[in-house]
C-alpha positions in Angstrom: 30.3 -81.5 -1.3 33.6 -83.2 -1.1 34.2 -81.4 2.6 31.1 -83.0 3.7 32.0 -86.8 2.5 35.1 -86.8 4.4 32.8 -85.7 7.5 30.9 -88.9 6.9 33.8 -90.9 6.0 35.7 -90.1 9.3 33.4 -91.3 11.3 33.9 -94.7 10.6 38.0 -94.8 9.8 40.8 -95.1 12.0 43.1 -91.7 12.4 45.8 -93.6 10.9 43.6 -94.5 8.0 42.9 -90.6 7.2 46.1 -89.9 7.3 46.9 -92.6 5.0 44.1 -91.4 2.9 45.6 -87.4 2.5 49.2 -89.0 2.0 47.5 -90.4 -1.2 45.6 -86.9 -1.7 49.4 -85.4 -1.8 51.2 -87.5 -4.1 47.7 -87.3 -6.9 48.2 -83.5 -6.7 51.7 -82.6 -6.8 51.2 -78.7 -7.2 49.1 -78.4 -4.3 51.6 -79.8 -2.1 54.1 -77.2 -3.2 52.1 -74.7 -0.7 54.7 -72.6 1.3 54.5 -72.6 4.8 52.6 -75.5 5.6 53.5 -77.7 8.5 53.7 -82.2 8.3 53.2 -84.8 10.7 54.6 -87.6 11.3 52.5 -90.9 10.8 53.0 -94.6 10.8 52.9 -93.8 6.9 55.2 -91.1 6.6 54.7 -86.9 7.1 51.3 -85.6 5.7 50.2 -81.8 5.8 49.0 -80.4 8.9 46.1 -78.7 7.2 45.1 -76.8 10.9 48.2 -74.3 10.2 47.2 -70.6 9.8 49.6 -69.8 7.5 48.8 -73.1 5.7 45.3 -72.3 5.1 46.0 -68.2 4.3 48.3 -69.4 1.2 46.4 -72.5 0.0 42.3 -71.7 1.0 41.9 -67.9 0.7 42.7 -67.5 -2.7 40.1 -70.3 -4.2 37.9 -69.2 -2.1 38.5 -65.1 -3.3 37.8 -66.9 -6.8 34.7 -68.6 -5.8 33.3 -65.7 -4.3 32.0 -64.5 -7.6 30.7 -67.8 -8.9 28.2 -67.6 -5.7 27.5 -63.7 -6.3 26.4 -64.4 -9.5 24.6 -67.7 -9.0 22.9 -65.6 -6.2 22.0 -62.0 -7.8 20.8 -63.2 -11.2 17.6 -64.6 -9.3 16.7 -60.9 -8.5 15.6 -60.0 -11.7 11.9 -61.1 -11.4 10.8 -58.2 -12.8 11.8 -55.2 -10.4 14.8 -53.2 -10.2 17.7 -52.9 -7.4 16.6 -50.6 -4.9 19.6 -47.9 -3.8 20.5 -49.8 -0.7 20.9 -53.1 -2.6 22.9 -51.3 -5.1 25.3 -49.9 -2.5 25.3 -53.6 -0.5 26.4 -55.0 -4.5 28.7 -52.3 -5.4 30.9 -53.1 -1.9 31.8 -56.6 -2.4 35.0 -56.9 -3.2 34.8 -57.4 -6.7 37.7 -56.1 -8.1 40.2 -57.5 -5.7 38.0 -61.2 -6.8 38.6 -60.4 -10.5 42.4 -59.5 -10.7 43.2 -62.9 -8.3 41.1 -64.6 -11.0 43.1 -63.2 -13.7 46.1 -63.9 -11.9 45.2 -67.3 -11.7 44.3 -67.6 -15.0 47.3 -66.4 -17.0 48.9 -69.0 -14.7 50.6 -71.8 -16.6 48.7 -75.2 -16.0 50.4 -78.3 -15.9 49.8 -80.2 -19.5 48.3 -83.8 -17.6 45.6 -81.6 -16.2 44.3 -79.5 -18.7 42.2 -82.2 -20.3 40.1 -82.8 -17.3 39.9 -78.6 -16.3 39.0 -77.7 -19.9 36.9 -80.7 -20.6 35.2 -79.6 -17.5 34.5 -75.8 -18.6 33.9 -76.8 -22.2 30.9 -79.4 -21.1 29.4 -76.7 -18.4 29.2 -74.2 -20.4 28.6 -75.9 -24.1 31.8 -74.2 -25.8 32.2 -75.4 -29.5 35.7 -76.7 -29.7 35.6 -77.9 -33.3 35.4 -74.0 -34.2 38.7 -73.6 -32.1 42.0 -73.4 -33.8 43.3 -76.1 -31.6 41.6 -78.4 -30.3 44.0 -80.3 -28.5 43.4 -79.4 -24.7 46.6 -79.6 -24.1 47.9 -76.8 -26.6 46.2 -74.0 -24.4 49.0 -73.3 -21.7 47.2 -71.3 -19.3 43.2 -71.2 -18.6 43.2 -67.3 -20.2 44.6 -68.7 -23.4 41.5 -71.6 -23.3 38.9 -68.7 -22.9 40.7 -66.2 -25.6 41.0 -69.3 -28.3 41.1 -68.3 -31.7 38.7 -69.7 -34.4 39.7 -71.6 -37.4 40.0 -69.6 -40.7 36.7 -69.7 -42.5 34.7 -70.3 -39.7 32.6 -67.1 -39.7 32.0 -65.7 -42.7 31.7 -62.0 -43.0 28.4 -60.9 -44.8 29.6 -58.2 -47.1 26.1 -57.5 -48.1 25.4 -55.6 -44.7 26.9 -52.3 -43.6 27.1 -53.2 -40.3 27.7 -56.8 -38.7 28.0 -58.0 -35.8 31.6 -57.7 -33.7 31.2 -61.1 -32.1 29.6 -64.1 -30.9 26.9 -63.2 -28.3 23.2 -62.6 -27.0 21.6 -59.8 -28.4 20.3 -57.8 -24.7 19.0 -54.6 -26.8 18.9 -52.6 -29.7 17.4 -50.0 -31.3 17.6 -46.2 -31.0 18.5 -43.7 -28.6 16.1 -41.4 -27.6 15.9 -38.1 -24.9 20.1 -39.0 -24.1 19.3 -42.2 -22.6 19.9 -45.8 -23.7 18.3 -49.2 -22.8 20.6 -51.6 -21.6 17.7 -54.2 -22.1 14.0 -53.5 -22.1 12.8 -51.2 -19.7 16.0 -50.6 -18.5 17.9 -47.5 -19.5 21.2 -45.7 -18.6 22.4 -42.1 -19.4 24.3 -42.0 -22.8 26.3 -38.7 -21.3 27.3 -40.5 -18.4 28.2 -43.7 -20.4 30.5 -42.5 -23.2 32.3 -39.2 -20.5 32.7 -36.0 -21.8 31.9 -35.1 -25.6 35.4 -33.3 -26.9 35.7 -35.7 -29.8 35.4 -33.3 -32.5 34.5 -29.5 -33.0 30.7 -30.2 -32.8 31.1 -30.1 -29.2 32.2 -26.7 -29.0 29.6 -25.4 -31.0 26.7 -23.2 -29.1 23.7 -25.2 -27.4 22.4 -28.2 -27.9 21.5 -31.6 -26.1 24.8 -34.2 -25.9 23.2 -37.2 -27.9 22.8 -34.2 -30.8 26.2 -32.5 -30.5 27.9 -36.3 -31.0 25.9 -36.3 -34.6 28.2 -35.5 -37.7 25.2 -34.8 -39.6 26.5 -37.0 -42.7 22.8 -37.9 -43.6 19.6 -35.5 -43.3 17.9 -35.8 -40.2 20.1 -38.8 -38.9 19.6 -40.6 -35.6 21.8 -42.6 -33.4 21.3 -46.2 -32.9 22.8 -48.8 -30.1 23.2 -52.2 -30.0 24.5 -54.4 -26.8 26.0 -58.0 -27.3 26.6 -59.9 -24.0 29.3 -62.9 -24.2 28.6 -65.9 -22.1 31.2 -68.2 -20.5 30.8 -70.5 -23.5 31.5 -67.8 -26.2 33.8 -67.0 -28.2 35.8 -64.2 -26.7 37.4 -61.9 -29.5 35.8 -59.0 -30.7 36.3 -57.7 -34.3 35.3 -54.2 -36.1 31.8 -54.6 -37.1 32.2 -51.8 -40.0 34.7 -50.0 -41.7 35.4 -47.1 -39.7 38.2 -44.8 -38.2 39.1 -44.8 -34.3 40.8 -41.5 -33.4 40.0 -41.4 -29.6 40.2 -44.1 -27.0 38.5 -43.2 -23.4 39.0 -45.3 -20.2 36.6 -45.8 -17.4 38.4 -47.9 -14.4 34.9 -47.9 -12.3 33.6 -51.3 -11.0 33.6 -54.7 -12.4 29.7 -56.0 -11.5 28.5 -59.0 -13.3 26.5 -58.0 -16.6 25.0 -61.4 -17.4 21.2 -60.6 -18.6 19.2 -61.4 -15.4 21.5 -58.2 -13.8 21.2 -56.1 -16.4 17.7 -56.3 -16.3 18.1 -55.9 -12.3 20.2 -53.1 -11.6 19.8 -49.7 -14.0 22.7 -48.0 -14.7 25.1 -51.0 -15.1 27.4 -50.1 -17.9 28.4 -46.7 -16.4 29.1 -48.0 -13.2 31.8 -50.7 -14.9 35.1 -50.8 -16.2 35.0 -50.2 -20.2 37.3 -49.0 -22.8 35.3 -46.8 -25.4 36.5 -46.3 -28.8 34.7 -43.9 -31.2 35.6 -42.4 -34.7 33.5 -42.0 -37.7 32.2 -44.4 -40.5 30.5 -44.1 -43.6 27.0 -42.1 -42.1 29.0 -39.9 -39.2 29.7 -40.6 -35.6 30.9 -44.3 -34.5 31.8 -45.8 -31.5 32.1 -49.6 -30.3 32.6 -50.1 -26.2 34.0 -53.2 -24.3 32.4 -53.3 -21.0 34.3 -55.2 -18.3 32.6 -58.1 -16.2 33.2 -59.8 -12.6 36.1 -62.1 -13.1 37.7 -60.8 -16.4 41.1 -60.7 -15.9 41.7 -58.2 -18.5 40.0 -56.3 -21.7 43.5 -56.3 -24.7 42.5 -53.9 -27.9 45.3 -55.3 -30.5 46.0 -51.1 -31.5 46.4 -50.0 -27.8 49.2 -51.6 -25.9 49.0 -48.6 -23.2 45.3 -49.8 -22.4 45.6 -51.3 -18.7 42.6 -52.7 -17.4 41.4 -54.3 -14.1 44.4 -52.7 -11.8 43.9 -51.6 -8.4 42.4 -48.2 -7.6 45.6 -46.7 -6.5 47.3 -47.4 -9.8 44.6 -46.1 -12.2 42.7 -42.8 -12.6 38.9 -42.8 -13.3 38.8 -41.5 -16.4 41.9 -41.9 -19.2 41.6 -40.5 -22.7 43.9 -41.4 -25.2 44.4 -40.2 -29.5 44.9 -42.9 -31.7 47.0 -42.6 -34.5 45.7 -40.9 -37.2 46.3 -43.2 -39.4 44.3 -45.9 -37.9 41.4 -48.0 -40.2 39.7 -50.8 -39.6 37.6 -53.2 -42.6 34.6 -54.8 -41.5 35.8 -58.1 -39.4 39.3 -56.7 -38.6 40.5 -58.3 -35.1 40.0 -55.7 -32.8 40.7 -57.2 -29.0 39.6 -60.1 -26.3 38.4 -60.6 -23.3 39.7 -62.9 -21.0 36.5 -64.1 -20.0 33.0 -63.5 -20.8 31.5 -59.6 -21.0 29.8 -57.1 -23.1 30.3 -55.5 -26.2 27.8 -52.0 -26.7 28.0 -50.3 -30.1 26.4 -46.8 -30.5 26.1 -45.1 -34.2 24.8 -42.1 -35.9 23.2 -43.7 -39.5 20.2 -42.6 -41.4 16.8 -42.5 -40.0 15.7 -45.1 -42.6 18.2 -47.5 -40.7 16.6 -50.9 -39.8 17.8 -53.7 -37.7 17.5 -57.4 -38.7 17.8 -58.5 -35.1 15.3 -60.0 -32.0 15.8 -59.5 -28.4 17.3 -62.6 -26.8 19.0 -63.6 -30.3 22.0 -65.6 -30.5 24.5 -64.0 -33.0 28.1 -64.8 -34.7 31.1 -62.6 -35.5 30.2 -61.4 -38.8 26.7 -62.2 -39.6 24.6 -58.8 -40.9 22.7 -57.0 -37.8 20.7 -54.5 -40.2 19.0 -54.2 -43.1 20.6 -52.8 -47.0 20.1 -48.8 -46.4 18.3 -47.4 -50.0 19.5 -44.0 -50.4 18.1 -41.0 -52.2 20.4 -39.3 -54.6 20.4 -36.2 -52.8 21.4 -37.9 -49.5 24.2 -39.4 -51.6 25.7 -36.0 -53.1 25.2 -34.3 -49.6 27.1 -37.3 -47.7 30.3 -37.4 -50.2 30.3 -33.0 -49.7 30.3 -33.8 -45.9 32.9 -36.9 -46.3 35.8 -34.6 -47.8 34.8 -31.7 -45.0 35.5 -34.5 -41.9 39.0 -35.7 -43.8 39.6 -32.3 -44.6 39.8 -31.6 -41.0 
């Protein structure tokens, strides 16, 4: 918009005057001046920027315009969900843009340090376009954020969520609820309709012995069998821009193994989720599972277009978004042994908006207290009080001491 007003303006101002006029552009925005390489002219007002230099426009357009590539993806692709899914070709078209190479100059850019007189104006700008609650914020002077990753990783002030206690399992941040419910014939839904293969989502079962035991179907071999006849369940959280970005253990649990999936970083708002199958296991996530309470647990944080980075607070070797050359596929980590987490427990951030998928073996008397398209908060109970016969109990404190046993 601003490119095509000084088309209109030009037309009627002398050359002089337009110089005059970008001489005053320069000395508003200090930083931008800094460019290297740029070229000046000479004018009856002093030297301005010869903006028609190659090398001025390499170092000062391209990487805004890398940036804003993905705003206009996104804009673009979420109007393809009316109803019908990606086709192969328009998967392939999607999957080539140059996503990754547009998400790690945004995160770049965005552990940058910004100047403390603008970050008023660019965090007042994000905060009223996307309707981010900054009373909840720790801070919320503008100006106490140093860099625009900091801004979208803000903590909250103490006390303001509230972790029901009442409810065995709650949820691990602030979100829209895409899907949940449970997984059936190895495959989960991603939202309704839409479903992805849990095998190929979560790698290679080698988590415990149960995987080397004779046959049997993968979603069945992940059971711990803590509870008769127990199922496993999935929920999926998607943050928006406006979200608050940390994620925290949404039971008390036990991570022993960390996996790592470098794959591709597609935007996973709703509209492409409901577009394009198979979303999750074609991006970049760092799966965590363990055991709770009722067997087999794992909680998964599913990169998005533009996150600079996915930080689990327990796992400083986790390196996300990197190039291909510097990262294999697939990574797989033990955690310490040791390792526990209480219901609520800071577990890790985003630096921008994403996904958060958690898949669970409980009983099959397991109910959710959730709607499709709800809006939830760190902490608030997703399910329902589990009654439990006496036998169930005895069986599930014999099975308890065999899994710490071993």
């Amino acid at each position: 918009m601003f490119i095509f007003n000084v088309t209109r303006v030009s037309r009627h101002i002398s050359k002089a005057n337009c110089s005059a006029l970008l001489q005053q552009k320069w000395d508003l925005f200090p930083l931008l001046s800094n460019l290297s390489g740029a070229k000046f002219i000479s004018t009856s007002r002093g030297k301005v920027r010869e903006w028609t230099s190659w090398k001025s426009i390499i170092t000062g357009f391209v990487p805004i315009g890398i940036c804003l590539v993905a705003v206009m993806q996104w804009r673009a692709y979420r109007k393809l969900s009316g109803g019908h899914s990606a086709k192969q070709w328009q998967i392939s078209c999607y999957c080539a843009l140059p996503l990754r190479i547009t998400s790690r100059c945004w995160g770049w850019l965005a552990d940058k340090e910004v100047p403390t007189w603008i970050r008023p104006y660019i965090y007042g700008l994000y905060t009223s376009t996307f309707g981010v609650n900054l009373s909840e914020a720790a801070s919320e002077d503008f100006k106490s954020y140093a860099s625009i990753g900091d801004f979208f990783a803000r903590p909250l002030k103490e006390g303001v969520r509230v972790v029901d206690q009442t409810s065995c399992l709650v949820s691990p941040c602030d979100g829209t609820v895409l899907h949940f419910g449970t997984v059936s014939s190895g495959n989960i839904e991603q939202v309704k309709g839409v479903t992805y293969s849990l095998e190929n989502f979560l790698g290679e079962n080698n988590w415990h012995n149960k995987s080397k035991m004779g046959d049997g179907s993968y979603q069945d071999l992940l059971l711990h069998k803590v509870s008769t006849n127990s199922k496993l369940y999935q929920c999926v959280i998607y943050l928006a821009p406006g979200d608050y970005h940390r994620f925290h253990s949404p039971t008390d649990w036990e991570p022993t193994h960390r996996r790592h999936f470098s794959g591709k970083l597609l935007s996973v708002n709703p509209g492409m989720a409901r577009w394009l199958p198979g979303l999750f296991c074609l991006n970049e996530r760092a799966i965590y599972t363990g055991k709770w309470i009722h067997g087999f647990f794992s909680m998964v944080a599913v990169g998005a277009t533009n996150v600079g980075s996915i930080k689990i607070y327990c796992d400083k070797l986790l390196k996300t978004n990197k190039p291909k050359y510097k990262s294999k596929n697939i990574m797989d980590k033990c955690l310490d042994c040791n390792l526990y987490y209480k219901k609520g427990d800071p577990f890790g951030e985003f630096r921008m908006g994403s996904t958060i998928v958690i898949i669970f073996e409980a009983p099959p008397n397991f109910q959710f207290k959730l709607l499709p398209g709800e809006k939830v908060k760190m902490g608030q109970g997703i399910c329902c009080s589990i009654k439990e016969k006496y036998v169930d109990r005895v069986q599930k404190s014999k099975t308890n001491v065999f899994i710490n046993a071993t």
